[in-house]
ZALOFI-281897 format. One record per residue (C-alpha): residue in one letter; x, y, z. Coordinates in steps of 0.001 Angstrom, whole numbers. Example, Ala and Ser with C-alpha at 12.3 -4.5 7.8 and 13.67 -1.06 7.14 Angstrom:
<atoms>
<A <12300 -4500 7800>>
<S <13670 -1060 7140>>
</atoms>
This chain:
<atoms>
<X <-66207 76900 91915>>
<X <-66651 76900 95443>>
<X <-67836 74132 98187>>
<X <-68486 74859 101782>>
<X <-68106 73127 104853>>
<X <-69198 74301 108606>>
<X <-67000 76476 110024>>
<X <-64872 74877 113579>>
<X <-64041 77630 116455>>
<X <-61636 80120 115780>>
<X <-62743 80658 112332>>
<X <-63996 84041 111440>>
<X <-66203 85908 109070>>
<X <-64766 88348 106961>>
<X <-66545 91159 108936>>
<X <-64790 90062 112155>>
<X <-67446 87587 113857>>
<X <-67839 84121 114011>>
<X <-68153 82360 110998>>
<X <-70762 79728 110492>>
<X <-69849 78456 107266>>
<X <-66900 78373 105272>>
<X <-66382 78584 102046>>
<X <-63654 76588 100435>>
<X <-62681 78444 96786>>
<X <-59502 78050 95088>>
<X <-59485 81653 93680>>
<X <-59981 83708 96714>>
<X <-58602 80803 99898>>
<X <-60936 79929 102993>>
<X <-63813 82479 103704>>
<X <-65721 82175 106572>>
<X <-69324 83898 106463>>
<X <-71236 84704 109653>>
<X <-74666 84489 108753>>
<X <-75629 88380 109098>>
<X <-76930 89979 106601>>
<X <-75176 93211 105715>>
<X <-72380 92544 108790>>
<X <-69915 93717 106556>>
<X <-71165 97579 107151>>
<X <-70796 96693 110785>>
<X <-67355 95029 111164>>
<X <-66085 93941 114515>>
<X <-63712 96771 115729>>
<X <-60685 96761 116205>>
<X <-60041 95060 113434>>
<X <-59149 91344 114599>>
<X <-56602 91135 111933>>
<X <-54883 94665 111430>>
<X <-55813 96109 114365>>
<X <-57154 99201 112533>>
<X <-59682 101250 114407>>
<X <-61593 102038 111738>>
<X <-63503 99867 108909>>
<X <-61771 98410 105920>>
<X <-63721 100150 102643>>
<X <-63334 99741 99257>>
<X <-61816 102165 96634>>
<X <-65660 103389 95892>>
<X <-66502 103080 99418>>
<X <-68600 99739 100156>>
<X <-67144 97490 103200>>
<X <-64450 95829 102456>>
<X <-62387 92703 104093>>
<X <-59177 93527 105671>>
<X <-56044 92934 103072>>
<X <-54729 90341 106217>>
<X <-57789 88496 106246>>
<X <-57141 84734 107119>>
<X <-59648 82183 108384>>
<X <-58202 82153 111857>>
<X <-56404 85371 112417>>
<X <-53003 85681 114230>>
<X <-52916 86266 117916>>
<X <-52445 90110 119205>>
<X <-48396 89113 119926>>
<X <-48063 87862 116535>>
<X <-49784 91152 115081>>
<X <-47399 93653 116953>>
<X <-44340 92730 114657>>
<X <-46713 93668 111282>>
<X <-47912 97409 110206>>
</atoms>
């Protein structure tokens, strides 16, 4: 089960943008969700998490959220000491 709440600043949407809304779920953590439909097959670049030029996909392919994802990612110092 899942509840949402609106999202504050700083919190981002799995594809990289602002989030609008977050979703609160006790399976999967925080998720925020932009708004835009089908923004995960246009991700915001480099990613804001990984830094990886290129998009997270799936196994099979489809978009996928970066394995670092957190509601508010860490800032680009904080990043440099992670591969």
């Amino acid at each position: 089960m899942s509840n949402e709440r609106p999202a504050e600043a700083g919190e981002l949407c799995t594809c990289g943008r602002p989030a609008v809304v977050v979703y609160v779920n006790e399976e999967y953590g925080d998720v925020g969700y932009c708004g835009i439909e089908g923004a995960a097959f246009r991700p915001v670049l480099p990613c804001p998490w990984c830094g990886s030029s290129e998009a997270h996909k799936e196994p099979w392919g489809d978009p996928g959220r970066c394995p670092q994802y957190t509601l508010r990612p860490a800032a680009k110092e904080e990043r440099k000491g992670t591969t």
